[in-house]
N, C-alpha and C positions, 0 to 999 in steps of 0.2 A: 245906156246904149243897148238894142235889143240885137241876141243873136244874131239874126243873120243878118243884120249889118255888119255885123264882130267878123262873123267867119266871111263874109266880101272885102273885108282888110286886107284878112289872113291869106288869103287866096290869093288875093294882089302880091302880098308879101312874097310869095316861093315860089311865082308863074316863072314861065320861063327857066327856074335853076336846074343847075347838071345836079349827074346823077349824086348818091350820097358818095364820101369819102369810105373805101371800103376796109377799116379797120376795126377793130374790138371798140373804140368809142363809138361808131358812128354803126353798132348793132344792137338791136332791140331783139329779146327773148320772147318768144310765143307765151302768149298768156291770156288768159280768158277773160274777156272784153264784153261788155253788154251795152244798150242800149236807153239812157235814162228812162225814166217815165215818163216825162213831159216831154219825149219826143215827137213831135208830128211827124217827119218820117217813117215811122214804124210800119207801115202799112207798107211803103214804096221797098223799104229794106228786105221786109218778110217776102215779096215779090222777087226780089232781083237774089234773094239764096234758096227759094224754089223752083226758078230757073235753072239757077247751077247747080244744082242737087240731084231736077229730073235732067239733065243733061250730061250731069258726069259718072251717075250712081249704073255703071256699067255691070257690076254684081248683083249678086241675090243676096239683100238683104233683106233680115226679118223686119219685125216695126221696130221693136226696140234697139238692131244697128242702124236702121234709116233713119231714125229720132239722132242715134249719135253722130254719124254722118253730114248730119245738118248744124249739128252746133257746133263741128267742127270748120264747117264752112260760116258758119256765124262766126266766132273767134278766127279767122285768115284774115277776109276780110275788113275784118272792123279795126285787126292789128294793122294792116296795109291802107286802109284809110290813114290812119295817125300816125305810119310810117310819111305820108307826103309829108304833112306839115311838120314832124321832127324830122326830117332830111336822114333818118336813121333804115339800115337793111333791116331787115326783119330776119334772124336768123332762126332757124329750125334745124332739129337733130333729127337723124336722118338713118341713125347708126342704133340697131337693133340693142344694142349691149344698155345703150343711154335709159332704155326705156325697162329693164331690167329690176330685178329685187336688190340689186348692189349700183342701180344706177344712178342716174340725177333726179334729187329729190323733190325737186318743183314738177317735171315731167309726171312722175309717179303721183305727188299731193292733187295736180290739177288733172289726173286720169287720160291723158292726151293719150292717142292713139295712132300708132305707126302707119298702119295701113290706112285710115281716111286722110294722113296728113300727106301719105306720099300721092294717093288718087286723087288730090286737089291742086295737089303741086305739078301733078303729070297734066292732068287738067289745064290748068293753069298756063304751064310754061308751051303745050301742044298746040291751043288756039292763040299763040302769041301777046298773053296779057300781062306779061311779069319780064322783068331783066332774073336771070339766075344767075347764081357763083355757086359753084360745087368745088369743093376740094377740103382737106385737112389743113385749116389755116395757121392754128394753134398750137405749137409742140407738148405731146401731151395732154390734150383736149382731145374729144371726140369731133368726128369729122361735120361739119358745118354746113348746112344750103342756106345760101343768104340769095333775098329774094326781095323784088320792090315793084311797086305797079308800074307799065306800061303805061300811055297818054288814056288810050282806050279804057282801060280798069279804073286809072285816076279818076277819068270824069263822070262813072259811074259811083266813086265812093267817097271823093272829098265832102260832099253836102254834109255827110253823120259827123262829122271828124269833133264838132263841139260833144254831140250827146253822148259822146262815146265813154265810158266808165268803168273801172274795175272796179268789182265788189271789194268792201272794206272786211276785210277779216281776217286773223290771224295766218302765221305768227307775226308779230309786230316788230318783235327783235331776233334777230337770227347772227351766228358767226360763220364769217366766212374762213374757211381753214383751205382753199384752193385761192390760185393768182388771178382766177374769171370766174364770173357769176353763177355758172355753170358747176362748178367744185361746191356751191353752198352745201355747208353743214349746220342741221339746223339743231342745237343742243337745249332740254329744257332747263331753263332757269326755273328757280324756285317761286310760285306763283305770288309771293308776296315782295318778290326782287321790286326794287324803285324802278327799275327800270320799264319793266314788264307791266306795273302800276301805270306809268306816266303815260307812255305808250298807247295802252288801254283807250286813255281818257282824254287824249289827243285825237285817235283814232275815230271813238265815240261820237267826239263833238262833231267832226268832221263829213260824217255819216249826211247830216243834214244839209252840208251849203255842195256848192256848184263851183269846177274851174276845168278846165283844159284839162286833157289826161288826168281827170279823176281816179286813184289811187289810193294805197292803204300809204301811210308814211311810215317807214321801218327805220328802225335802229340797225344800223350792221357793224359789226366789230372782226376786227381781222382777228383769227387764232382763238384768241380768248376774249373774255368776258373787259378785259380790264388795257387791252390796246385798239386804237381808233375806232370808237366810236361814231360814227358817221351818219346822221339822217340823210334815207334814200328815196325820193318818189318819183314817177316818173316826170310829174312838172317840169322838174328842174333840167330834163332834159331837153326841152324843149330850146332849138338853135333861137341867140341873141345876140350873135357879131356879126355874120353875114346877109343874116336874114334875123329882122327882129322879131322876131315869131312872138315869143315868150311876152315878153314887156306890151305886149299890144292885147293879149286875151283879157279875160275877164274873171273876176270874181263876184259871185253870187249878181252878177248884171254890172257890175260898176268897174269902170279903170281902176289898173295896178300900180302901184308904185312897189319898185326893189328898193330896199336899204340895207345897206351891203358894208361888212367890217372893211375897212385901208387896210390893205399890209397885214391879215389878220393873222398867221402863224408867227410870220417875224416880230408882230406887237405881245405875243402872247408867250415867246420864248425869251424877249426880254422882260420882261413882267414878270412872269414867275420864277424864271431861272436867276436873276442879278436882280432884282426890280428897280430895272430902269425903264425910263419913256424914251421911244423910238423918235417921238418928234412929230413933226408936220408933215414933211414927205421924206420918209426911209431912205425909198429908192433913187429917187433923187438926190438925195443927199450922196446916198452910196457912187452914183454915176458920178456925179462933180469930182469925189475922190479918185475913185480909178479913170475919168476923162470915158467915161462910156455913156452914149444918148438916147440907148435903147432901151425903153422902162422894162418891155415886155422879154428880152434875153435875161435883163439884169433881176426881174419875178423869179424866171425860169431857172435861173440857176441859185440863186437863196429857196427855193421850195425844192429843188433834187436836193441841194447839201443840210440842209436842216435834215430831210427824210431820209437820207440816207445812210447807212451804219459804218461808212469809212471813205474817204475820200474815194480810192480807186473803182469805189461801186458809181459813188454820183459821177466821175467823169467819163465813165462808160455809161452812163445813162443821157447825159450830157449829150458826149461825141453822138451818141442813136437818134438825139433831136434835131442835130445838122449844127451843133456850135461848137465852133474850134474852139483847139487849144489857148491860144493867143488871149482871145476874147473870154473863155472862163478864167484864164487864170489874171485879168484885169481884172472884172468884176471881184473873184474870189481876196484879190489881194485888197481892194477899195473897202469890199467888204467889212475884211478884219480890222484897218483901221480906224475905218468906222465907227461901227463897233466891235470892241475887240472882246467884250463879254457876251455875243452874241454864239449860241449852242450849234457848232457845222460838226459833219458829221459823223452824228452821236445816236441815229434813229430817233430824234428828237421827236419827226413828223408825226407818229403816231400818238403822242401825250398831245400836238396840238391837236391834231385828230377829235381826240375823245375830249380835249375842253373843250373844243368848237363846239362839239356834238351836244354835249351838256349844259351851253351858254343859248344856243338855240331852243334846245328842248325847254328850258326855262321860261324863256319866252313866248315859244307858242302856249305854256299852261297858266300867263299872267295873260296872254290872250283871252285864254276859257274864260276867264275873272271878268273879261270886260265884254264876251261875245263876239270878240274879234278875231274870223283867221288870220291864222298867220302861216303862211305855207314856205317849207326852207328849200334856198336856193342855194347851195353850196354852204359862204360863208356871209351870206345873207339869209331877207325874210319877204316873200312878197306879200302886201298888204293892199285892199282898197286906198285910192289917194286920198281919203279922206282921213286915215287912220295911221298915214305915212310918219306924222310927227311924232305919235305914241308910240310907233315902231322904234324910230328914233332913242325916246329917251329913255323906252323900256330897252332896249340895248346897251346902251352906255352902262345903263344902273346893274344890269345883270353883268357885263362885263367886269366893271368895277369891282362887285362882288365875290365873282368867283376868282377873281386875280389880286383879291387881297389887298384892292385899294389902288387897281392901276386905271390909267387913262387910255383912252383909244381914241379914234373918229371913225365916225359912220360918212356913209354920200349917202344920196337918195338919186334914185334915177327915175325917170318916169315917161313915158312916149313921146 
């Protein structure tokens, strides 16, 4: 299938949809975005951020601010293109301090700068081309402009949204020591770390193929070195329940297939922890004991209590999703008899965390071996459908492996 057939799918896909959901998931961080090479639009883009450049550049800039200027209107832009098709705000810092010698360190690494983001956004929001949200959304976070194209601005920049691409480049693995993205600490590991190695050579290969939200894929680990582990790209962000965004793009020109762990924390806390099999369906199983019919409540509350470090934390976490009492303490009770060697809450989540992470990463480097991406989607892989079955059984076997001889199932999902 040739692009822009691809992106007149994708366009069908999110016509019409309301605005994004205005929370910490459904926000994307400003970051510098570029333009593949084999984009034929290049010429029409360069056009339409010389426009708004001589239109907004209301100061006296020298060359060298009007050069930066421009490539701050290049990165808006290209992030609010791939805000349509991820359904995600575009959020930007807004607050002097963020941008600081003590401040956020992604701001400072990528040189952004306050004053062409706020003249773009005044811009912006003045001729009617953006929805905004301005306030402190975050307790303890810096204060937030979350921002998303208008009809007008959409139809000028959905076209780029395939060629659009982050540069692949360091760091690959970073710890996060803050509750949002924003808190990232980034500490060096020792350049001969496996982790730092694999990372590298994922990265590397990666350089040369093609997919939606083109991206570095990073390692991230909460605190330290050695809790949840987590691969993070933007791909994976991209919405597939409402809108199947995601499962319809493309890699290097060919349909996707996801293949995705069942149950994959719950299968991998009884495996490691008792080494037992979970079975054919968990959840199901678990609902027929407690008389509960709802797979996606009964997920929700075995992933808060497994991650969670004591019961009273997952049921206030619980009550903040909209699930009463009544109905957790069903599930919870079905649960245990269940399975009654099953890890609740013990802060279990973050050991599955960091196996998921590792079972994954495995994967994409038996990838390398065959020439195959493999890009991770939570606690799945997306792969060309052609290479869906080797996703498959390179899964199982890597699973297998690192859980010391236990069993799983994969699905395969596909458009």
């Amino acid at each position: 299938m040739n692009y822009s057939a691809n992106l007149r799918i994708l366009k069908e896909i999110v016509k019409g949809s309301k605005l994004p959901v205005d929370d910490y998931d459904h926000h994307d961080f400003l970051a510098p975005k570029q333009l593949n090479r084999q984009c034929l639009g290049r010429e029409s883009f360069d056009a339409l951020v010389d426009q708004f450049v001589h239109q907004s550049n209301t100061k006296r800039r020298g060359l060298g601010q009007l050069e930066q200027f421009r490539l701050h209107w290049d990165y808006i832009l290209l992030n609010l293109s791939q805000s349509i098709f991820r359904k995600h705000w575009l959020s930007i810092s807004l607050d002097n301090n963020a941008y600081g010698p003590k401040g956020d360190y992604w701001l400072r690494k990528y040189a952004f700068s306050l004053t062409a983001i706020k003249d773009i956004v005044s811009y912006l929001e003045a001729n009617d081309l953006i929805h905004k949200k301005t306030g402190k959304l975050y307790k303890n976070d810096p204060a937030r402009t979350r921002i998303f194209p208008k009809p007008v601005l959409e139809e000028m920049l959905w076209h780029y949204f395939l060629d659009i691409e982050q540069p692949i480049k360091p760091p690959y693995v970073t710890i996060n020591e803050g509750r949002s993205g924003w808190n990232t600490t980034v500490k060096g590991l020792k350049k001969d770390h496996p982790d730092r190695k694999d990372l590298k050579a994922i990265n590397n290969f990666l350089k040369g193929h093609h997919w939606a939200c083109k991206a570095p894929v990073r390692l991230v680990y909460n605190q330290t070195a050695l809790q949840g582990g987590r691969l993070i790209t933007p791909f994976q962000g991209l919405p597939d329940r409402t809108y199947r965004v995601r499962i319809n793009t493309l890699i290097d020109g060919e349909p996707i297939a996801e293949v995705d762990f069942n149950a994959n924390h719950l299968r991998l806390n009884l495996a490691v922890v008792s080494r037992e099999n979970a079975g054919d369906t968990p959840y199901e199983d678990i609902g027929e004991v407690a008389g509960v019919e709802d797979r996606d409540s009964i997920k929700k509350v075995i992933t808060v209590a497994m991650g969670a470090s004591n019961e009273g934390e997952a049921r206030s976490s619980l009550s903040r999703k909209g699930l009463g009492k009544v109905l957790v303490d069903k599930i919870i009770a079905g649960t245990q008899k269940r399975y009654p060697k099953l890890q609740l809450f013990t802060g279990w989540g973050l050991s599955a965390q960091n196996l998921e992470g590792q079972i994954l990463k495995e994967v994409m480097l038996r990838g390398i071996e065959k020439d195959i991406v493999c890009l991770p989607v939570h606690d799945a892989v997306a792969v060309t459908q052609g290479n869906a079955e080797w996703a498959r059984e390179t899964m199982l076997q890597v699973w297998a492996e690192q859980t010391g001889g236990g069993r799983t199932k994969v699905k395969v999902d596909m458009p």
